[in-house]
C-alpha positions as CSV (number, residue, x, y, z in Angstrom):
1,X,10.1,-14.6,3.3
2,X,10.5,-11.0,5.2
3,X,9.9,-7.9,3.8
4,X,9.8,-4.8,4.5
5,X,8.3,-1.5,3.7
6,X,8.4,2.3,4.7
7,X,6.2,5.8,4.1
8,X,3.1,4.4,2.4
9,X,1.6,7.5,3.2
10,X,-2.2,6.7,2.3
11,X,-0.8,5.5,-1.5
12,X,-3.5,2.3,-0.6
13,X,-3.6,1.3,-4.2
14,X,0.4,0.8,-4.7
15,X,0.2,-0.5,-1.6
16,X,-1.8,-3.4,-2.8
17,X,-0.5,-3.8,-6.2
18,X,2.7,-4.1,-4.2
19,X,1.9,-6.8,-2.2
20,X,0.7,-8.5,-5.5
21,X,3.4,-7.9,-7.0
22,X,5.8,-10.2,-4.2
23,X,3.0,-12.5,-3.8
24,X,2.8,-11.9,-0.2
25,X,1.5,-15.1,1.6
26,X,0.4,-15.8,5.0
27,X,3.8,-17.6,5.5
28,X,5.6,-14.5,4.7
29,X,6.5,-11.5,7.3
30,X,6.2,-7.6,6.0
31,X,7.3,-5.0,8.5
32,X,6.0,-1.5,7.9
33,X,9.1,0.9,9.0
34,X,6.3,3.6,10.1
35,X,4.4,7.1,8.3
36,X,1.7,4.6,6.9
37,X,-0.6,7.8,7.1
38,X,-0.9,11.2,6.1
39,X,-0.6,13.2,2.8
40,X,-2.2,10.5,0.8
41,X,-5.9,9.9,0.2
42,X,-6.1,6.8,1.8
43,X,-4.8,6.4,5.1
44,X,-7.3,4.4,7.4
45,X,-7.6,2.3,4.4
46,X,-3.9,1.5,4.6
47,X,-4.1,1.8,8.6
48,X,-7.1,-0.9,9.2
49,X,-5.6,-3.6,6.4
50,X,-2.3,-3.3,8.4
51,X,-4.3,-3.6,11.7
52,X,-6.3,-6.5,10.5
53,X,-3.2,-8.5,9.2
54,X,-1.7,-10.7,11.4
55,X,1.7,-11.3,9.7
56,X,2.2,-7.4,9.3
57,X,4.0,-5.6,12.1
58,X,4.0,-1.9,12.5
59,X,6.7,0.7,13.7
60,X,6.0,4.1,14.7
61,X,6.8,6.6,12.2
62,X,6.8,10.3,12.7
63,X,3.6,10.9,11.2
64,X,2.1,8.5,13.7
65,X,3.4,10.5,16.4
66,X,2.3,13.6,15.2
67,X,-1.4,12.5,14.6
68,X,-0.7,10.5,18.4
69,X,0.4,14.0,20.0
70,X,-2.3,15.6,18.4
71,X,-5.1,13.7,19.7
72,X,-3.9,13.3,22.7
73,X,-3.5,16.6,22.9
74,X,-0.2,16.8,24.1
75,X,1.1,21.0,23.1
76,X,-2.4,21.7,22.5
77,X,-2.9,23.3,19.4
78,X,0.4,23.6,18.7
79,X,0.7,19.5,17.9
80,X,-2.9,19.6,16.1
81,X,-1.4,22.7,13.8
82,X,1.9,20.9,13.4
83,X,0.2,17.5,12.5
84,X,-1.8,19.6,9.5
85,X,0.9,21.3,8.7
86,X,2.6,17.9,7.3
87,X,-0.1,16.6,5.8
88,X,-2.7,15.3,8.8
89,X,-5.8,16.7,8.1
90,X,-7.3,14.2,6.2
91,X,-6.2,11.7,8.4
92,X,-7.9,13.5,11.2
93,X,-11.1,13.6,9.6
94,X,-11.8,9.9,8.6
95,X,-10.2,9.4,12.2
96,X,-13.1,11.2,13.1
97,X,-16.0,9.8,11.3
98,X,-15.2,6.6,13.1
99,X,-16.9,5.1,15.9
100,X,-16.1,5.1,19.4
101,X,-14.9,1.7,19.5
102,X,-13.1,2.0,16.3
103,X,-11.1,5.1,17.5
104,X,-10.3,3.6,20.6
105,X,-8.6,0.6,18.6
106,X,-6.6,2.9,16.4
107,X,-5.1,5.2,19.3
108,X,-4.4,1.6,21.0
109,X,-2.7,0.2,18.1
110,X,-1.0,3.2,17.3
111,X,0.3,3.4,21.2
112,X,1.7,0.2,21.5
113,X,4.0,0.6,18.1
114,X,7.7,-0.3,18.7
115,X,10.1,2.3,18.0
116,X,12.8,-0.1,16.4
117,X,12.6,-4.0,16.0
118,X,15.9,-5.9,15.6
119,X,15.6,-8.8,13.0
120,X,18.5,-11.4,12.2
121,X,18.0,-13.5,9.0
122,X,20.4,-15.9,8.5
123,X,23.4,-15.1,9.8
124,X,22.9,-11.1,9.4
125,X,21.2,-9.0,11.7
126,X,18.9,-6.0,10.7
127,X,18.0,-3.1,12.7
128,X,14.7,-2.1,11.5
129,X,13.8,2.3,12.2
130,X,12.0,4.7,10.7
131,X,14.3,7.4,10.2
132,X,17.4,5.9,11.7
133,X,19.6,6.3,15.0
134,X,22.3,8.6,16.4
135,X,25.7,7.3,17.1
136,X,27.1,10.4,18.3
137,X,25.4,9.2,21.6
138,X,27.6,6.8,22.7
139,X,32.1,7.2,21.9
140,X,33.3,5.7,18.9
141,X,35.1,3.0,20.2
142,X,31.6,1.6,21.7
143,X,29.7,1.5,18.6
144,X,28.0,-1.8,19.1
145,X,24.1,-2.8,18.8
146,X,24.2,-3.5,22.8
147,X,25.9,-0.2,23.5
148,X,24.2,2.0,20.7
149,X,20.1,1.2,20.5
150,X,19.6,1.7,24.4
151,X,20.9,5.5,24.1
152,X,18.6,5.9,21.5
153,X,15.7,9.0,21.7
154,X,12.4,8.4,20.6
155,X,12.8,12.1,18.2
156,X,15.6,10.2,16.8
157,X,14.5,7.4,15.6
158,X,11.8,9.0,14.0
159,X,13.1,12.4,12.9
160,X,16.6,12.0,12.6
161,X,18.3,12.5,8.9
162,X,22.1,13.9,8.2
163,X,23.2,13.0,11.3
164,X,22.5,9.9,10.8
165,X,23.1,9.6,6.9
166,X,25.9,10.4,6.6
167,X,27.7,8.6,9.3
168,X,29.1,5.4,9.9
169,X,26.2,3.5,12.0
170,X,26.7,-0.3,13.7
171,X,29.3,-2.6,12.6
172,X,27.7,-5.6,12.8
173,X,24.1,-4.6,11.7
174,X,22.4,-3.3,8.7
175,X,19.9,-0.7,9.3
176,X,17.0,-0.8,7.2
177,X,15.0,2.9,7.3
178,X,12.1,4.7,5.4
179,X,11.7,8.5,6.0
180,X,14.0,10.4,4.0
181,X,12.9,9.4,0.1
182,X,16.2,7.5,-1.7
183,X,16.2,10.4,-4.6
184,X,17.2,12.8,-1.7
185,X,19.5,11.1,-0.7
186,X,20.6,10.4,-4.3
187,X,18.8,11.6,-7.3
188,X,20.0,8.3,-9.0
189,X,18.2,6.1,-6.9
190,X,14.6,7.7,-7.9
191,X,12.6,4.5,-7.8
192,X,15.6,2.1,-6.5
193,X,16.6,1.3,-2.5
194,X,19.5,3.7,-1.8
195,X,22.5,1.4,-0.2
196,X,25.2,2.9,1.8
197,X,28.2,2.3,-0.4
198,X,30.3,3.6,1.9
199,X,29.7,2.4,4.9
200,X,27.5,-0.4,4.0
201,X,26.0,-0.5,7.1
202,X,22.2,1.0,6.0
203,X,19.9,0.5,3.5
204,X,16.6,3.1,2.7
205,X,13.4,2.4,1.3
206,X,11.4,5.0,1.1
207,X,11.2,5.5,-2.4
208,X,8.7,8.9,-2.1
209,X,5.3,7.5,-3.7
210,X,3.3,10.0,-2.3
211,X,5.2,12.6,-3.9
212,X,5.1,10.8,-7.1
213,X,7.9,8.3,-6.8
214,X,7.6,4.7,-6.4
215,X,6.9,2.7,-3.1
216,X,9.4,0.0,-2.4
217,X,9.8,-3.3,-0.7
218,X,12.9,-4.9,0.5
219,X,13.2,-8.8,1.0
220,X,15.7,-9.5,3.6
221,X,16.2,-13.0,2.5
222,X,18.1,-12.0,-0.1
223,X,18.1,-8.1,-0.3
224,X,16.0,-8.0,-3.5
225,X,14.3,-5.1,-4.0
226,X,10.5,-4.3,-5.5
227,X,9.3,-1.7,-7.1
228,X,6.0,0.3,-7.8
229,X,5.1,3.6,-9.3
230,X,2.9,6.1,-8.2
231,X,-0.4,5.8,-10.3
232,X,-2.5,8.6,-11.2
233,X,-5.6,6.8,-9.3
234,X,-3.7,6.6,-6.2
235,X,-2.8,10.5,-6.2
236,X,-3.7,12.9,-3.7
C-alpha cells in the first residue's frame, strides 16, 4: 500500500501511533509531503526514524528549507531569525548537540530532498507537493502535467497557498499537499483530509497536529483516510 503524510512537525508520538494505526509494513510505501520539523518537541526524533527507514521517502517542506538556508547560512542572520521565528529553534539546538558525522548526514539528506514526486497508482496519477503549484505559469489552454510541473519555482511548491487553492490545478492528476492545515481551508474538515469538491483535482492532508489538530494519512490505493489526534504527551 502507499501512503502518504504531511507537517508532522516534531508530533513523534502521533507519528508513531499513526503508523500503528495502518499497520505500516515493510511492503508498504509512506511519502512524507515535507515540514517533518519544527514547532514540535521532537523533531530529530521524527527526522532520523524517517532517515533510517528505507520505505519512507521525504520531500522538502518549507520548514526544511528554512532550517537548510539557515545553516547554510544563506541571508545571514536574516534566514537564522526567520527560521526561529517559525518555530526553528529547537530544531537548531538538538541539530547542534549532534556530532560531526551525524550533522553532516542530516544537511545531506536534507539537500538531496525532491521538491515534488509524481506517483500513478492504478490508473490515476498523483502529484505529490508540499504546499502545491502555480498554474498561472503556464496559459490555460496548456494546463497539462508535461507543460505545468517544469515551470514550477521552488518558493512555490513550498510556500504557495490561495493561489493555488483556490484554482483549478492539472486535469489529469490529483495533487496530494500538506502545508496549509484542512480546518483553514475549511473549518469542517478539522481532523478530516480536505478534498477539492470543486475542482477535484487536489486533495490536503495536513490536518494541523502541532497546533492541536490531528495528523493524517492518506492511502492512495484507495483514498482512505487516517486519523490521529494530538495528545497531551506529544504537545509542545
Amino acid at each position: 500500500m502507499t501512503y502518504c503524510v504531511s507537517d508532522i512537525h516534531g508530533c513523534y508520538d502521533e507519528f508513531m501511533q499513526l503508523l500503528d494505526e495502518i499497520d505500516f509494513t515493510p511492503d508498504d510505501t509512506l511519502y512524507v509531503l515535507g515540514d517533518a520539523i519544527d514547532r514540535g518537541k521532537d523533531s530529530f526524533a521524527c527526522l532520523r526514524f524517517i532517515m533510517e527507514t528505507p520505505n519512507i521517502h521525504m520531500l522538502m517542506g518549507n520548514h526544511e528549507q528554512m532550517m537548510m538556508d539557515a545553516l547554510i547560512y544563506i541571508g545571514g542572520q536574516d534566514s537564522l531569525e526567520h527560521w526561529f521565528l517559525n518555530g526553528g529553534e529547537s530544531t537548531c539546538l538538538q541539530f547542534l548537540s549532534l556530532d560531526d558525522d551525524e550533522k553532516v548526514e542530516v544537511i545531506e539528506f536534507l539537500a538531496a530532498l525532491p521538491y515534488l514526486i509524481e506517483v500513478k497508482i492504478a490508473d490515476q496519477n498523483y502529484v505529490l507537493v508540499h504546499a502545491g503549484i502555480n498554474v498561472a505559469r503556464v496559459p490555460i489552454t496548456m494546463l497539462s502535467t508535461a507543460a505545468v510541473l517544469p515551470k514550477q519555482s521552488q518558493d512555490d511548491l513550498i510556500w504557495i497557498r490561495e493561489k493555488f487553492l483556490r484554482r483549478k490545478a492539472l486535469p489529469k492528476s490529483i495533487i496530494i499537499f500538506g502545508h496549509t492545515p484542512t480546518f483553514s481551508i475549511d473549518r469542517k474538515h478539522k481532523g478530516k483530509v480536505w478534498r477539492d469538491a470543486k475542482h477535484k483535482d487536489k486533495t490536503g492532508i495536513d490536518g494541523g497536529c502541532v497546533y492541536g489538530g490531528h495528523l493524517l494519512v492518506l492511502r492512495l490505493d484507495d483514498m482512505a483516510e487516517y486519523s490521529v489526534a494530538k495528545t497531551m504527551q506529544g504537545s509542545s
